[in-house]
MOPAC internal coordinates of N, CA, C and O (Angstrom, degrees):
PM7 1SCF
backbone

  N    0.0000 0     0.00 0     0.00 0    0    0    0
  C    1.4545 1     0.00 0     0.00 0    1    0    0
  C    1.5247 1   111.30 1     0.00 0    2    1    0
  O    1.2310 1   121.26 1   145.20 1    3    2    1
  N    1.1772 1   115.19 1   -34.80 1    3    2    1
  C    1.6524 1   125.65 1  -174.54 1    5    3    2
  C    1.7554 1   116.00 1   -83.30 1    6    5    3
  O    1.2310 1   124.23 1   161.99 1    7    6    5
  N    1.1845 1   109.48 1   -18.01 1    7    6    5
  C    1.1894 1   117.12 1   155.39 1    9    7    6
  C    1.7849 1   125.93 1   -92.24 1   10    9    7
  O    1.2310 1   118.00 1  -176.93 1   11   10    9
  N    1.0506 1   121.41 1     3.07 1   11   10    9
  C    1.9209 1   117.37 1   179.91 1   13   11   10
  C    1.7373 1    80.25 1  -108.47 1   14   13   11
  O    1.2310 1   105.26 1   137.12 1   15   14   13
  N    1.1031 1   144.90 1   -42.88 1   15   14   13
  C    1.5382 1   140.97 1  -177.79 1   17   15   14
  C    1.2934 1   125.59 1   -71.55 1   18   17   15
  O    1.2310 1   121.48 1   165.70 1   19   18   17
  N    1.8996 1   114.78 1   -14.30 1   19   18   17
  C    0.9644 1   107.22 1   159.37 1   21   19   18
  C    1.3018 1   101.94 1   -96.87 1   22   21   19
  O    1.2310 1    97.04 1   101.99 1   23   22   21
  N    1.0841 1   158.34 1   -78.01 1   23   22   21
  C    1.6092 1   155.81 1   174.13 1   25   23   22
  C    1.4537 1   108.36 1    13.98 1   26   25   23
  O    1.2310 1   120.46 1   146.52 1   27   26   25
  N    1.7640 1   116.72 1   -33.48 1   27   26   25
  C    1.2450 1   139.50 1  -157.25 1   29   27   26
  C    1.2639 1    76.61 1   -81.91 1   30   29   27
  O    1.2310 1   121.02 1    80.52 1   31   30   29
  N    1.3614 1   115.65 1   -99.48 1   31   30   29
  C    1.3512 1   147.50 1  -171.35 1   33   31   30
  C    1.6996 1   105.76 1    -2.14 1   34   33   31
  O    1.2310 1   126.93 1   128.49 1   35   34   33
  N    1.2329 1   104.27 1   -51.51 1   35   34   33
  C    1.1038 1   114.46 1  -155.97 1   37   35   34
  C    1.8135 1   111.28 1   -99.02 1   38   37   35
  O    1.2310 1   122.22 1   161.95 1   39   38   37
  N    1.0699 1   113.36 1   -18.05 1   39   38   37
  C    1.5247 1   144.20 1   149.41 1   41   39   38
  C    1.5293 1    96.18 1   -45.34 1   42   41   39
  O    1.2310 1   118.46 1   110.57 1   43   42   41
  N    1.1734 1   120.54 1   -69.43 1   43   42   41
  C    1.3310 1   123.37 1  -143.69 1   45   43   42
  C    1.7722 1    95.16 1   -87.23 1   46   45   43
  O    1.2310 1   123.55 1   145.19 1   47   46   45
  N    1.1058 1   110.81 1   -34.81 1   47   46   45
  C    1.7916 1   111.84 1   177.49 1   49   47   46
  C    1.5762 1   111.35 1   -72.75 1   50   49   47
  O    1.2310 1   112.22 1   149.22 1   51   50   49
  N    1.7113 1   132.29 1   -30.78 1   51   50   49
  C    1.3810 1   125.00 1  -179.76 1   53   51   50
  C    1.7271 1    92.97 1   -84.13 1   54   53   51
  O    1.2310 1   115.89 1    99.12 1   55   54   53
  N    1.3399 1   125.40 1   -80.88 1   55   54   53
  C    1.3697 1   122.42 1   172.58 1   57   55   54
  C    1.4147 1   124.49 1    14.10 1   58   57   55
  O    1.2310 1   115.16 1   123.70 1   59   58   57
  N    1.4734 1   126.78 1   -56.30 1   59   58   57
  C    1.4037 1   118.48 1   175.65 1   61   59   58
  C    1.8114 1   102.00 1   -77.81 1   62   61   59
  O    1.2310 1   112.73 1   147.44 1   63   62   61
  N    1.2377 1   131.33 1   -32.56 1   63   62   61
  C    1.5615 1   133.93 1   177.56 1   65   63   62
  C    1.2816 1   109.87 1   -44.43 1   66   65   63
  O    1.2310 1   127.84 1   129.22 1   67   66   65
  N    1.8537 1   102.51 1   -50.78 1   67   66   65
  C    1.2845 1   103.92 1  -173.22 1   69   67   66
  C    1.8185 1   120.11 1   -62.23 1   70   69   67
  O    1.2310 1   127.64 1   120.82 1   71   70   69
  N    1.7224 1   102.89 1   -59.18 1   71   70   69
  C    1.0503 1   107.13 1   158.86 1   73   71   70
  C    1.4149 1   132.16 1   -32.80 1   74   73   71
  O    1.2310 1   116.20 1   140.64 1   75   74   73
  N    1.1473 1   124.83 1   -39.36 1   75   74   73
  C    1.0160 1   137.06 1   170.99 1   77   75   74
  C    2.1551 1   129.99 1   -45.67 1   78   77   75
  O    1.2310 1   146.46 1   126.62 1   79   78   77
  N    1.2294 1    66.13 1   -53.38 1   79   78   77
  C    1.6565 1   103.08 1   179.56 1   81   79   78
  C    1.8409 1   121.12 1   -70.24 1   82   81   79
  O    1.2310 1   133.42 1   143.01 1   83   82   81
  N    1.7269 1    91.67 1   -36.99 1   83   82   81
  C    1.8048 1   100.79 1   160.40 1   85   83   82
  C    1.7212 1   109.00 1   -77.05 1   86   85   83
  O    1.2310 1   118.15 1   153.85 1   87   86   85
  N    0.8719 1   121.14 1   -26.15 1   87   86   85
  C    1.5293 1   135.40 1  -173.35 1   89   87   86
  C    1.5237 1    90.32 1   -61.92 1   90   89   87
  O    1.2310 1   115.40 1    65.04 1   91   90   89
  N    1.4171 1   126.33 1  -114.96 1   91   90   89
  C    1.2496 1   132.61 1   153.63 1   93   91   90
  C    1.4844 1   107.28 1    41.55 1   94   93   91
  O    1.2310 1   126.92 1    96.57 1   95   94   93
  N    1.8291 1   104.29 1   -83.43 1   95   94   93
  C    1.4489 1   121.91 1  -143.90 1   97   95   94
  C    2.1404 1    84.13 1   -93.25 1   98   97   95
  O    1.2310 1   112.74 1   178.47 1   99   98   97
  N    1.0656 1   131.32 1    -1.53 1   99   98   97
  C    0.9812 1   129.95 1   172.55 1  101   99   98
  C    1.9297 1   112.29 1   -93.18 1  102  101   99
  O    1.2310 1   123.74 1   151.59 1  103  102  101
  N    1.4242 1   110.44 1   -28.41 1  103  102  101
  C    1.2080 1   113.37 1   178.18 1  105  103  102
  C    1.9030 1   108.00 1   -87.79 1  106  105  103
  O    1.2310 1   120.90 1   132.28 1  107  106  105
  N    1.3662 1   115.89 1   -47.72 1  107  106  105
  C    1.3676 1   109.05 1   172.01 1  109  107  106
  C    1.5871 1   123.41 1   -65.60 1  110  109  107
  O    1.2310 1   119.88 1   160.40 1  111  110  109
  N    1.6511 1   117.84 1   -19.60 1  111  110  109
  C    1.4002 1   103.51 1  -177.11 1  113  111  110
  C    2.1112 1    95.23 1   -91.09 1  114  113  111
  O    1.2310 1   123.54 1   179.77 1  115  114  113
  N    1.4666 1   110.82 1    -0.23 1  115  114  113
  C    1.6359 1   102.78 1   176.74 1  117  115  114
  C    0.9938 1    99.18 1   -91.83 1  118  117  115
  O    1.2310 1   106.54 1   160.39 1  119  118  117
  N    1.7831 1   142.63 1   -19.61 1  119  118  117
  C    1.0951 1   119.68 1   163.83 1  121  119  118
  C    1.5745 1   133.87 1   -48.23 1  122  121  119
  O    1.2310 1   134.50 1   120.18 1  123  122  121
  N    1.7007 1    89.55 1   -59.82 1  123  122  121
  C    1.3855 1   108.11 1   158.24 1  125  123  122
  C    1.3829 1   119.16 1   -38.60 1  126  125  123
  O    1.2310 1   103.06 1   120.27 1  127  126  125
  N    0.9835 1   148.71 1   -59.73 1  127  126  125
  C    1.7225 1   158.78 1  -178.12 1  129  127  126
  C    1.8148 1    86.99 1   -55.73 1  130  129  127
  O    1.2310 1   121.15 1   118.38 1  131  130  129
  N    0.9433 1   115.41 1   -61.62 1  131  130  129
  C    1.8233 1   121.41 1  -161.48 1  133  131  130
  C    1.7803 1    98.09 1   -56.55 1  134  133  131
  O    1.2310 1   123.39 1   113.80 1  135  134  133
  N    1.3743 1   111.11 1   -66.20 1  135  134  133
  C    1.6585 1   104.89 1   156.15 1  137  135  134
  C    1.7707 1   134.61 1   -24.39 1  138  137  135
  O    1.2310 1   135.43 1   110.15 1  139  138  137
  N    1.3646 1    87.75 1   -69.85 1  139  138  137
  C    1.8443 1    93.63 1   167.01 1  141  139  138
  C    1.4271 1   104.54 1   -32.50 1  142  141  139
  O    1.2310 1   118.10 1   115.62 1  143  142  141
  N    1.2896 1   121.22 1   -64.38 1  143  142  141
  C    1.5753 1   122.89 1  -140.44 1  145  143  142
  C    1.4940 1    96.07 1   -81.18 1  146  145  143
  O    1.2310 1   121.42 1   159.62 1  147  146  145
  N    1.1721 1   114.90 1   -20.38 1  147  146  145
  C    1.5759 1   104.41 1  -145.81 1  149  147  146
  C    2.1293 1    74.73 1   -85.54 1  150  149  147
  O    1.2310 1   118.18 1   148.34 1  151  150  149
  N    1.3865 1   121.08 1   -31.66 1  151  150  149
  C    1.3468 1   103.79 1  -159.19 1  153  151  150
  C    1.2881 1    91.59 1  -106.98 1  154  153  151
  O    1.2310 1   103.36 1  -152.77 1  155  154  153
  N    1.0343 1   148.19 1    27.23 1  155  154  153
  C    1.9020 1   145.65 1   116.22 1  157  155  154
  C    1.3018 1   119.01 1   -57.27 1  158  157  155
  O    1.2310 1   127.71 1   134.20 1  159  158  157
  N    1.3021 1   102.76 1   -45.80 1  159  158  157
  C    1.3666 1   119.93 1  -167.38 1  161  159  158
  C    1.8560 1   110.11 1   -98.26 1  162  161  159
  O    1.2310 1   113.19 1  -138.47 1  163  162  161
  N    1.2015 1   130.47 1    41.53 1  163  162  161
  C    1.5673 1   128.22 1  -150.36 1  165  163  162
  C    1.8437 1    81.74 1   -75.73 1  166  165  163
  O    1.2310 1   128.12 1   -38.11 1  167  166  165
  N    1.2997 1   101.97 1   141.89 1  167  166  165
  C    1.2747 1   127.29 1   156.54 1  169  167  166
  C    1.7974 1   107.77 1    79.50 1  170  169  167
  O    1.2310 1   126.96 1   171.40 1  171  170  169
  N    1.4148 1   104.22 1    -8.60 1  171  170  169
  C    1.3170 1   101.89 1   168.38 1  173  171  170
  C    1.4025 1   148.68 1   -69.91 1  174  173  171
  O    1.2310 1    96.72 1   -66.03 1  175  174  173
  N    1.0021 1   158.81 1   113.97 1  175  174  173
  C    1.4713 1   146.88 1  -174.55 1  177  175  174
  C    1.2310 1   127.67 1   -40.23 1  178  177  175
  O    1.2310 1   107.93 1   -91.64 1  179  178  177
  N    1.5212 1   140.14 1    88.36 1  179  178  177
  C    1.2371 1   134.78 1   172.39 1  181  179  178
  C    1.3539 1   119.08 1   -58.57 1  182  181  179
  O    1.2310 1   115.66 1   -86.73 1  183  182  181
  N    1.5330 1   125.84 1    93.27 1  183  182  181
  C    1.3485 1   120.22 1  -163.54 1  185  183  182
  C    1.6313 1    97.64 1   -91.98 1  186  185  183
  O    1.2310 1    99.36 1   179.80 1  187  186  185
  N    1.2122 1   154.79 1    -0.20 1  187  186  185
  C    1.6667 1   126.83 1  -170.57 1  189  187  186
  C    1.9247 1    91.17 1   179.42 1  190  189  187
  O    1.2310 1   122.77 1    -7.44 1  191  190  189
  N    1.3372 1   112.29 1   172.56 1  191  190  189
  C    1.4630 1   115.08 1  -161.09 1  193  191  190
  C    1.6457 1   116.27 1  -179.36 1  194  193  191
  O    1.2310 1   123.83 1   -80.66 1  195  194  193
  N    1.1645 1   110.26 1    99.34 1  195  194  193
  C    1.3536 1   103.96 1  -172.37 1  197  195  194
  C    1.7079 1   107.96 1  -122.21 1  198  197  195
  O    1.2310 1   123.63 1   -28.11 1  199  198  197
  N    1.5021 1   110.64 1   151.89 1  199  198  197
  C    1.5540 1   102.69 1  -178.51 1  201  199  198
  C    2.0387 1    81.25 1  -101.70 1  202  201  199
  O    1.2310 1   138.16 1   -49.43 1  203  202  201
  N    1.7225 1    82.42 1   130.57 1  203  202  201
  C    1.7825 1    93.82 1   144.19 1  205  203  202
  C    1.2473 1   178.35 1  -118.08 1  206  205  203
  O    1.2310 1   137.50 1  -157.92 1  207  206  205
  N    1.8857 1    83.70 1    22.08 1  207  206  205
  C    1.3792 1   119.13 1   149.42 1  209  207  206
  C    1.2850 1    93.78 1   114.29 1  210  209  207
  O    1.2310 1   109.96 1    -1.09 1  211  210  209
  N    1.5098 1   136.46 1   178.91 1  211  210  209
  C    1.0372 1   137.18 1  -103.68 1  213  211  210
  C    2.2256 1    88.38 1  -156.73 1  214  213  211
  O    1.2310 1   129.06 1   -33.97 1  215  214  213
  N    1.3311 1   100.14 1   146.03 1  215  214  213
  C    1.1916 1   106.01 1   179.46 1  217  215  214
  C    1.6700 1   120.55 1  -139.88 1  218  217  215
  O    1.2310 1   116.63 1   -77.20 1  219  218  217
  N    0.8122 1   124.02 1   102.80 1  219  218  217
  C    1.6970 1   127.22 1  -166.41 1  221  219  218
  C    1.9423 1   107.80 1   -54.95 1  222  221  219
  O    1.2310 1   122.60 1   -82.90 1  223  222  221
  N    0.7894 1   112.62 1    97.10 1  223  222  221
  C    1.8407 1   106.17 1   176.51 1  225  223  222
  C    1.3525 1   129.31 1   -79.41 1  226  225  223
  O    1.2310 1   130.32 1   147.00 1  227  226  225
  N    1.7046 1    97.70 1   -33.00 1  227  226  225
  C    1.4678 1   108.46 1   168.56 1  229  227  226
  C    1.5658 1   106.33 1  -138.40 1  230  229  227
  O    1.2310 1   122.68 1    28.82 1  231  230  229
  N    1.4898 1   112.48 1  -151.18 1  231  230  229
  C    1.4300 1   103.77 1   167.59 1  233  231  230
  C    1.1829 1   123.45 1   -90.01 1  234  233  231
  O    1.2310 1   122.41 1   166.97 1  235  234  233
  N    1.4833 1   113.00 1   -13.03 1  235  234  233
  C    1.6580 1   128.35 1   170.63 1  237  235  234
  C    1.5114 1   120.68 1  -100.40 1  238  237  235
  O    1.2310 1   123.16 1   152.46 1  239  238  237
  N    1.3934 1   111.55 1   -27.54 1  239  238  237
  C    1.2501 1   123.37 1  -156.60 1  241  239  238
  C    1.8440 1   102.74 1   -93.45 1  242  241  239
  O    1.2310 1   114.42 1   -35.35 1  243  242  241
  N    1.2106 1   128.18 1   144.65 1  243  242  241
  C    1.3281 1   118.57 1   170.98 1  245  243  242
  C    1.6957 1   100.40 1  -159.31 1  246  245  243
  O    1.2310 1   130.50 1   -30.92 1  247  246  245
  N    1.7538 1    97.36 1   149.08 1  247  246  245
  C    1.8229 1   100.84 1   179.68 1  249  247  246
  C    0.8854 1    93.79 1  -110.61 1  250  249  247
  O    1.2310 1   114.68 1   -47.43 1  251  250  249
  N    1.8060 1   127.69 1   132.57 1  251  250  249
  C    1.1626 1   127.35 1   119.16 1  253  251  250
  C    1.4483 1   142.67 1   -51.27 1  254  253  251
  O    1.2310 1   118.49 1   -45.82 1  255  254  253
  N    1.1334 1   120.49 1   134.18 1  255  254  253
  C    1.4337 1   115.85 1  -176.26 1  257  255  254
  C    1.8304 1   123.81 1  -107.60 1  258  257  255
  O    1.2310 1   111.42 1   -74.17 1  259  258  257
  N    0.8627 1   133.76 1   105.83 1  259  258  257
  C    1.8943 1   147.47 1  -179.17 1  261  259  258
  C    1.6105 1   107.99 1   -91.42 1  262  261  259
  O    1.2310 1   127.05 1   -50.20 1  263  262  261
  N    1.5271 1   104.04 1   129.80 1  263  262  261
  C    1.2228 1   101.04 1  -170.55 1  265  263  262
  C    1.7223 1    75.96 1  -108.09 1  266  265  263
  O    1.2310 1   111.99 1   -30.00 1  267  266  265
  N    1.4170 1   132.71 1   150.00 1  267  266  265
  C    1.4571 1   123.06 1   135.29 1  269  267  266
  C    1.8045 1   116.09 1  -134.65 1  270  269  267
  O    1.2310 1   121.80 1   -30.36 1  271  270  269
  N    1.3873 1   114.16 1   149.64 1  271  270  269
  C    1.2530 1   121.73 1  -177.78 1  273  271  270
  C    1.1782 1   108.25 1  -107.45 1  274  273  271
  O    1.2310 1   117.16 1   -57.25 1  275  274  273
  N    1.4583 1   123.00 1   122.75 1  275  274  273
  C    1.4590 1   145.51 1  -156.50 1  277  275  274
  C    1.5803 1   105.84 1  -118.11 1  278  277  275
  O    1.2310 1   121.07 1   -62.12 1  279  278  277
  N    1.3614 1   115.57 1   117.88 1  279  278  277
  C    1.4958 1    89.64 1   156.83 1  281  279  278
  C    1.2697 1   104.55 1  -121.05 1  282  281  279
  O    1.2310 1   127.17 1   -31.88 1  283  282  281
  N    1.8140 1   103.80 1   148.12 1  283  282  281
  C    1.1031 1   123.20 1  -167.43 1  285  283  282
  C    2.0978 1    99.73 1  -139.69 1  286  285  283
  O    1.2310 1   126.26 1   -68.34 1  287  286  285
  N    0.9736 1   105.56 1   111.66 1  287  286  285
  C    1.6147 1   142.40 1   144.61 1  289  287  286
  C    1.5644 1    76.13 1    93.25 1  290  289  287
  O    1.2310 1   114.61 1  -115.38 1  291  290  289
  N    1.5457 1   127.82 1    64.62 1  291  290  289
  C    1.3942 1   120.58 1   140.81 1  293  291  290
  C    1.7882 1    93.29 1    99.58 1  294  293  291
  O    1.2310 1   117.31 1   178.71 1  295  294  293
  N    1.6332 1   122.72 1    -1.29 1  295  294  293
  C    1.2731 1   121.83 1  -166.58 1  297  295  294
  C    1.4262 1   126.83 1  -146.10 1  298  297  295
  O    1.2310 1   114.91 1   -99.41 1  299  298  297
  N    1.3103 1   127.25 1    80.59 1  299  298  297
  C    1.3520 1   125.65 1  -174.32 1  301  299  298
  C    1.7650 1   157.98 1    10.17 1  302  301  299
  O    1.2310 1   129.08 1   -85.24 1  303  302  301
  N    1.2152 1   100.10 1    94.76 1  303  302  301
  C    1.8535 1    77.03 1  -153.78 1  305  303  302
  C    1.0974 1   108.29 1  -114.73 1  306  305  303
  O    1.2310 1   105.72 1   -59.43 1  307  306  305
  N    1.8766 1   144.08 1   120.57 1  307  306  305
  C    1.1268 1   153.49 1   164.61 1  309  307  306
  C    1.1876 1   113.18 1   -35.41 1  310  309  307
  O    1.2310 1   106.18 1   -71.48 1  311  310  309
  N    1.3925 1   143.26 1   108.52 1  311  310  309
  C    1.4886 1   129.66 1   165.14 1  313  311  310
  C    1.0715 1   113.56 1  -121.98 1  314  313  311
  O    1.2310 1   117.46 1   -47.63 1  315  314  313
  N    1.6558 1   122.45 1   132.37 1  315  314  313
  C    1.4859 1   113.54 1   178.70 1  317  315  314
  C    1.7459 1   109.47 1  -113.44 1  318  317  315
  O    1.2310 1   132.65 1   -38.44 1  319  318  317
  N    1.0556 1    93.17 1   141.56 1  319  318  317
  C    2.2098 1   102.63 1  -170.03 1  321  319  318
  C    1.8205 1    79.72 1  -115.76 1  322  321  319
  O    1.2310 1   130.62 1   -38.10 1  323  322  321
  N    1.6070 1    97.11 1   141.90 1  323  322  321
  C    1.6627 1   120.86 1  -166.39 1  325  323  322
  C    1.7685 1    80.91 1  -145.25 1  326  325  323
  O    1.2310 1   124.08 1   -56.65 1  327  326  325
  N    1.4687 1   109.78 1   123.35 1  327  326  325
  C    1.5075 1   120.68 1   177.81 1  329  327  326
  C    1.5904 1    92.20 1  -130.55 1  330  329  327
  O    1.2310 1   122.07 1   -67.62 1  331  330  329
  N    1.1144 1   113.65 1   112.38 1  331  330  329
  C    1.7664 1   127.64 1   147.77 1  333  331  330
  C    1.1819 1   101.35 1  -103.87 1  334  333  331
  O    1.2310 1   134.99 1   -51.37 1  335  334  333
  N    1.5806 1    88.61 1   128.63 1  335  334  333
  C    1.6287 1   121.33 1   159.94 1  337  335  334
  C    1.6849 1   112.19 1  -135.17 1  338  337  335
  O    1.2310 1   124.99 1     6.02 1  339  338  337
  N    1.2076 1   108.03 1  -173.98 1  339  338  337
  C    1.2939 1   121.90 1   178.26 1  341  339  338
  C    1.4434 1   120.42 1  -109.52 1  342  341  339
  O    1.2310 1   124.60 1   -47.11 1  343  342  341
  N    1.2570 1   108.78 1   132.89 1  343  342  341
  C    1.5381 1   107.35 1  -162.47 1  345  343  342
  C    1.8011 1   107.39 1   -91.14 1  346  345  343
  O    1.2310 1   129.38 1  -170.36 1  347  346  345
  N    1.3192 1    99.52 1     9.64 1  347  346  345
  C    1.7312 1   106.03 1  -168.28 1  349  347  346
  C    1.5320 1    84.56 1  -103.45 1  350  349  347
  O    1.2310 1   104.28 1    99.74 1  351  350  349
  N    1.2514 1   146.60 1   -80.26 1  351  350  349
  C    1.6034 1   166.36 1  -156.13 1  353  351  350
  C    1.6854 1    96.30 1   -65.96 1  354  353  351
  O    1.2310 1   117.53 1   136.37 1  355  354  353
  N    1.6208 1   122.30 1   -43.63 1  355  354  353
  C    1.6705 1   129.58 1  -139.83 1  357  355  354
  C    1.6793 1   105.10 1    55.02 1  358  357  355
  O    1.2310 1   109.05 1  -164.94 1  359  358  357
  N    1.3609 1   138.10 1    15.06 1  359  358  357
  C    1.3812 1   128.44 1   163.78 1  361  359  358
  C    1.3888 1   120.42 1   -63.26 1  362  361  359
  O    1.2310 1   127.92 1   -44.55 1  363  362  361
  N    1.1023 1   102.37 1   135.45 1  363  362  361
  C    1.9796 1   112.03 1   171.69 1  365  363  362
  C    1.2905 1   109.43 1   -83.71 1  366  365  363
  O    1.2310 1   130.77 1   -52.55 1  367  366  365
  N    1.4879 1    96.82 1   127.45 1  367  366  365
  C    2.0520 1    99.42 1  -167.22 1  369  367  366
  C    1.6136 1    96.58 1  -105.68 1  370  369  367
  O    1.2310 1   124.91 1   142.63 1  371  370  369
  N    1.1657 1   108.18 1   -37.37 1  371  370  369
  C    1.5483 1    99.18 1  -176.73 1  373  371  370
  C    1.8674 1   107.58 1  -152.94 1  374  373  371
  O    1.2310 1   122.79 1   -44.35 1  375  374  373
  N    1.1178 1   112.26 1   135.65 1  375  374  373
  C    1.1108 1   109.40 1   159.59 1  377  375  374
  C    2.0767 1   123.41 1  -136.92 1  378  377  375
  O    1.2310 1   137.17 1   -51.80 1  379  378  377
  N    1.1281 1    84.34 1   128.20 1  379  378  377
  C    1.4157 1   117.06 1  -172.39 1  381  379  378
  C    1.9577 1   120.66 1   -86.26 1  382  381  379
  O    1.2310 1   123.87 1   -58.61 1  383  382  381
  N    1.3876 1   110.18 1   121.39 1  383  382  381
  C    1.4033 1   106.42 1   165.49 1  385  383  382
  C    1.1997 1   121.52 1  -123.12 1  386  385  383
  O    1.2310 1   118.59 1   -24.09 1  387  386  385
  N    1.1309 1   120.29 1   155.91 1  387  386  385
  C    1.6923 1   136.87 1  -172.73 1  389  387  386
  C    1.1535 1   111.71 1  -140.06 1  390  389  387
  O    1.2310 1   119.57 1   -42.49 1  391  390  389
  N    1.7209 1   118.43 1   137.51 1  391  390  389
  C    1.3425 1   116.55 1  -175.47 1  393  391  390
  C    1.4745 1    94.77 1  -120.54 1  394  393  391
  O    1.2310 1   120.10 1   180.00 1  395  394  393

């Protein structure tokens, strides 16, 4: 009995760390993404922005995915920002846009 309650215990104390820790690396690589666009996009309106979560590529390597909605000459534009970095370093290895 004293062992399934600590497993708990201790579940429940790393759990917010972890969470914690995707939070973080989810707000600094949207900065990054928010940068990109704004200097592709100079003078444009960043109207809307969603993160769309995260994809493992290797055992170190992982993409974030940024949705942002641009309008450009009066007309809406889908852009997606793709940031790989390394989850060993936190270095950004590549980042990628798509309209």
């Amino acid at each position: 009995m004293k062992k399934p309650l600590l497993i708990i215990c201790l579940l429940s104390i790393l759990f917010p760390c972890l969470a914690n820790a995707t939070e973080v690396d989810y707000k600094k690589f949207g900065r990054i993404a928010s940068v990109v666009v704004k200097e592709d996009y100079p003078g444009q309106a960043v109207k809307d922005y969603h993160y769309l979560g995260r994809k493992q590529l290797t055992s170190e390597k992982v993409s974030d995915t940024f949705e942002f909605t641009v309008q450009e000459n009066n007309r809406d534009k889908r852009v997606l920002i793709i940031v790989v970095h390394d989850l060993a370093n936190e270095k950004t290895l590549n980042i990628t846009v798509h309209e």
